[in-house]
C-alpha positions in Angstrom: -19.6 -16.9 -6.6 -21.1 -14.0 -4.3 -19.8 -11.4 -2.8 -20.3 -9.9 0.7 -19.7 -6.8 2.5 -16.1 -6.5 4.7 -16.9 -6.4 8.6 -15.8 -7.3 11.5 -17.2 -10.8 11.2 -15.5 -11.7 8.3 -12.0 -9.4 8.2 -9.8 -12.7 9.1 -11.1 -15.0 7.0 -11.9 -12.6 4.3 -8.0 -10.6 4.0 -6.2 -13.5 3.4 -3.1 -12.0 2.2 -2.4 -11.6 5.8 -2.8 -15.6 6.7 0.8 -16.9 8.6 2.2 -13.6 8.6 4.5 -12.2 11.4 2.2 -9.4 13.6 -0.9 -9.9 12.1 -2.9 -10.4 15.0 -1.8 -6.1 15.7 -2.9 -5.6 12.4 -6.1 -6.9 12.2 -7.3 -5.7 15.5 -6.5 -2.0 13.8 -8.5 -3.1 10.5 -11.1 -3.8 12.7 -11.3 -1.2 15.0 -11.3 1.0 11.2 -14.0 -1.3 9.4 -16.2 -1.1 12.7 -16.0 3.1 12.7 -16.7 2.9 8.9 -13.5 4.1 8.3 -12.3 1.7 5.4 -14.9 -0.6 3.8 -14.1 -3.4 1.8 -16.0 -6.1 -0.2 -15.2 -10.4 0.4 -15.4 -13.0 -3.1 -16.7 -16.5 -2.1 -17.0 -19.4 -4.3 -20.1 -21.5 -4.5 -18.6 -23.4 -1.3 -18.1 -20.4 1.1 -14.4 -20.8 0.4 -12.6 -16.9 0.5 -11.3 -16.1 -2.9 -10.3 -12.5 -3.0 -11.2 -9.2 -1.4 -10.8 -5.4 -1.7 -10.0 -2.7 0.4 -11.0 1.0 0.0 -11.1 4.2 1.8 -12.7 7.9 1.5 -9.9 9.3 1.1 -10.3 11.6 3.9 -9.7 8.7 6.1 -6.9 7.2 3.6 -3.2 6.6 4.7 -2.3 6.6 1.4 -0.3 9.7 -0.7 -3.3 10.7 -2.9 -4.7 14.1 -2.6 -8.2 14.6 -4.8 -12.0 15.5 -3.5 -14.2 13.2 -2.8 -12.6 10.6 -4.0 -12.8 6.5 -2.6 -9.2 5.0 -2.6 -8.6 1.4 -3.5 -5.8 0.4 -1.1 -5.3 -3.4 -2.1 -7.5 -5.9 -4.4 -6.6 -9.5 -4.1 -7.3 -12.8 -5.9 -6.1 -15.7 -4.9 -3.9 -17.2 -8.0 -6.2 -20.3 -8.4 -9.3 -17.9 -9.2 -7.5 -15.5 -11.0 -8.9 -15.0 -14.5 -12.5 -15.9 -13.5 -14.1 -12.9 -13.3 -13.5 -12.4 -9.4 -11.5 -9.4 -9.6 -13.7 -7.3 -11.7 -16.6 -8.5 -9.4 -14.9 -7.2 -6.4 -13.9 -4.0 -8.7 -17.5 -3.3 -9.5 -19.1 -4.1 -6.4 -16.4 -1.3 -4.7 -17.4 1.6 -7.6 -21.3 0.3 -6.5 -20.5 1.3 -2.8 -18.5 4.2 -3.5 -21.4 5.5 -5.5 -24.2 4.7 -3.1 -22.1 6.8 -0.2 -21.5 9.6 -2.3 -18.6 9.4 -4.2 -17.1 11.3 -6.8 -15.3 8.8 -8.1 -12.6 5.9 -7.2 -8.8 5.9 -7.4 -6.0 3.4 -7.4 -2.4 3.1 -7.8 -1.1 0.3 -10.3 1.8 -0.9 -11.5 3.7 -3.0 -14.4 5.6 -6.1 -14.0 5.5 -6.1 -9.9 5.7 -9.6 -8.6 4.9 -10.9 -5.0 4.4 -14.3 -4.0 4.4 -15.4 -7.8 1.0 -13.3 -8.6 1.2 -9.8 -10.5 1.2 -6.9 -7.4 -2.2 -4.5 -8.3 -1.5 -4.3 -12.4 -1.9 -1.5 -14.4 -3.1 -3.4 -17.3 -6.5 -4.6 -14.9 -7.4 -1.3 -14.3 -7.0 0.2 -17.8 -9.1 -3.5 -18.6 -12.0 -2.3 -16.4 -12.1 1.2 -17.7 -9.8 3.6 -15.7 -8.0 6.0 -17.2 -4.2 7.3 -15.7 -3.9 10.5 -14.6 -1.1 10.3 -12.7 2.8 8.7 -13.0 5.2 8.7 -10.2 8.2 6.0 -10.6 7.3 2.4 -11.5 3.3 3.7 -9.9 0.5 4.9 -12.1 -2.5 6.4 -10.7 -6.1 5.1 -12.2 -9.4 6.7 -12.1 -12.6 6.5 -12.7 -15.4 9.4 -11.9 -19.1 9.2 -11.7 -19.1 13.1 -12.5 -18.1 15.2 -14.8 -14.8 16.8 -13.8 -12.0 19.2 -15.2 -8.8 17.6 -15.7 -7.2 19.7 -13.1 -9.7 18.4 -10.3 -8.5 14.7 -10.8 -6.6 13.0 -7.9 -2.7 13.4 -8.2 0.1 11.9 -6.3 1.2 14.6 -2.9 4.0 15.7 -3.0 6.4 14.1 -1.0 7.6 16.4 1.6 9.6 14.4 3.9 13.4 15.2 4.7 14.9 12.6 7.7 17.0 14.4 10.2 20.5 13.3 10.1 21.8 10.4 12.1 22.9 11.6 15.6 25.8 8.9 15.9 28.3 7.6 13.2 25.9 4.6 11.9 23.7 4.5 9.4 20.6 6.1 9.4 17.5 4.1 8.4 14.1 5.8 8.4 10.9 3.7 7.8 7.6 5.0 7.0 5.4 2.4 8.3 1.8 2.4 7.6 0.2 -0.7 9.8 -3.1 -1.0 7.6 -0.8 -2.5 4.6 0.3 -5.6 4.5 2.5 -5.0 2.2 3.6 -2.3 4.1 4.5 -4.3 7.2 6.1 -6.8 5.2 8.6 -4.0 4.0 9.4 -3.0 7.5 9.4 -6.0 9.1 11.5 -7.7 6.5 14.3 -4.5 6.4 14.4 -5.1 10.3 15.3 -8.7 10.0 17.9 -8.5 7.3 19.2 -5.4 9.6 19.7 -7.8 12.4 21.5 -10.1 10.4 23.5 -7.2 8.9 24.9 -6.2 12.9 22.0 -3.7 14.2 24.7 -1.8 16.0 25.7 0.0 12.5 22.4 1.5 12.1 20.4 4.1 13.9 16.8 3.3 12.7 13.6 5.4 13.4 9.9 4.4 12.6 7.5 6.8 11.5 3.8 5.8 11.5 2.0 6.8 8.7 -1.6 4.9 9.6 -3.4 8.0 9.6 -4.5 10.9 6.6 -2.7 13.7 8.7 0.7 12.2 8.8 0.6 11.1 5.2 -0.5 14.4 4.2 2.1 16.1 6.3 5.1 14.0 4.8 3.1 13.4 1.7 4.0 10.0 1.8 2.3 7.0 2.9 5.3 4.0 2.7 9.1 4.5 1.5 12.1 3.7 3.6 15.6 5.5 3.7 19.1 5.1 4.2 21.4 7.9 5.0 18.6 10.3 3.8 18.3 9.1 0.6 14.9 7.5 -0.5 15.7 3.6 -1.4 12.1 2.1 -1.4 8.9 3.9 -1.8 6.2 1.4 -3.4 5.2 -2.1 -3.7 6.6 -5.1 -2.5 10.8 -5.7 -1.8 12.6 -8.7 -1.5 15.6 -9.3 0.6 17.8 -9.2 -1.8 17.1 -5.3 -2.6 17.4 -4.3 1.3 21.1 -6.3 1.2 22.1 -4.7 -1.9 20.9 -0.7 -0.6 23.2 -1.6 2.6 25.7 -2.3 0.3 25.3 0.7 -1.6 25.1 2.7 1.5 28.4 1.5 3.4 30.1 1.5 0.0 28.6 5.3 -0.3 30.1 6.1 3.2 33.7 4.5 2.7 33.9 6.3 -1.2 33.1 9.9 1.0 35.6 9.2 3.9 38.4 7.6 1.2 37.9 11.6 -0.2 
């Protein structure tokens, strides 16, 4: 096993989650244009073969589209390993080799949203449990997301990073059809999943009943002006905000909307 450093050499082979996916050729060009600028680094698990295993992504968070706020502070954005070298030490390798890097540029300490129980493409979705495993301690809650961290300084509690404060409020729709607002941040792939799968189930749906508007979030001043990163919603009200959806949920908040609609005109 070794691990390398993410660059532009090796972001297409090495971020694998991406592989067959709809748009990715957009999304890497981005990544790369950020990982050439030194805007997000990232660290690539190999097997004794050369064969890609797992990777993780991180940002300053000054350069971070994600809803963090702290000083200082690196941001995990995604650590991946692939389910048939899961449990064989790759993940904290890739963990410890991103704390190593944060450290050598200066650091204060390194943050990263996890969860309990989130599922996508029949692996666990950035647990909770891993990052309590390797040491992290919460410091944060916000809906099914907890916020780890672990600092290489001493700190007060009250200097820790925290979830922003979402301060995002959709305009209303300017016709009679739904509204749906997306808040589409291109550097996640789980991100683009979201929004690319809510547009396809909206097609099937009749796209002529909604009114939808995309709001990019790829950069730290938009996130920190809505105070969100990701989330999507319908007739102003906030349906998904993180991790992975399935296309079931985005049917069943259509439902809930039109059925919300019908109950306020039968009034």
């Amino acid at each position: 096993m070794r691990i390398e450093r993410l660059d532009t050499s090796n972001l297409r082979e090495g971020i694998i989650c991406r592989h067959g996916k709809a748009g990715v050729d957009a999304i890497y060009d981005q990544m790369g244009a950020w990982v050439d600028g030194n805007l997000v680094r990232g660290q690539v698990a190999r097997t004794d073969d050369g064969e890609v295993a797992g990777f993780v992504i991180y940002y300053p968070i000054e350069n971070a589209p994600m809803d963090v706020d702290g000083e200082g502070v690196y941001l995990i954005q995604c650590i991946y390993v692939m389910p048939e070298h899961q449990k064989s030490g790759l993940g904290k390798a890739l963990f410890e080799a991103s704390i190593a890097d944060a450290q050598a540029n200066g650091a204060t300490g390194l943050a990263v949203e996890g969860f309990a129980g989130r599922m996508r493409d029949g692996f666990e979705y950035k647990p909770g449990a891993f990052f309590a495993h390797m040491g992290m301690t919460p410091t944060d809650k916000r809906g099914q997301g907890t916020l780890y961290y672990v600092g290489f300084k001493d700190e007060e509690q009250a200097g820790l990073p925290r979830y922003l404060e979402p301060n995002f409020k959709p305009q209303a729709s300017t016709s009679r059809r739904i509204k749906v607002d997306i808040l589409d941040c291109r550097g996640c792939f789980t991100a683009v999943h979201n929004r690319n799968l809510i547009e396809a189930v909206l097609e099937q749906a009749g796209k002529e009943k909604f009114e939808v508007e995309v709001h990019d979030q790829s950069n730290r001043e938009a996130v920190v002006d809505k105070g969100m990163s990701t989330g999507v919603f319908i007739d102003g009200k906030l349906t998904f905000f993180d991790g992975p959806i399935s296309e079931t949920d985005v049917w069943n908040a259509i439902e809930v909307a039109e059925e919300a609609r019908k109950n306020a005109t039968d009034r």
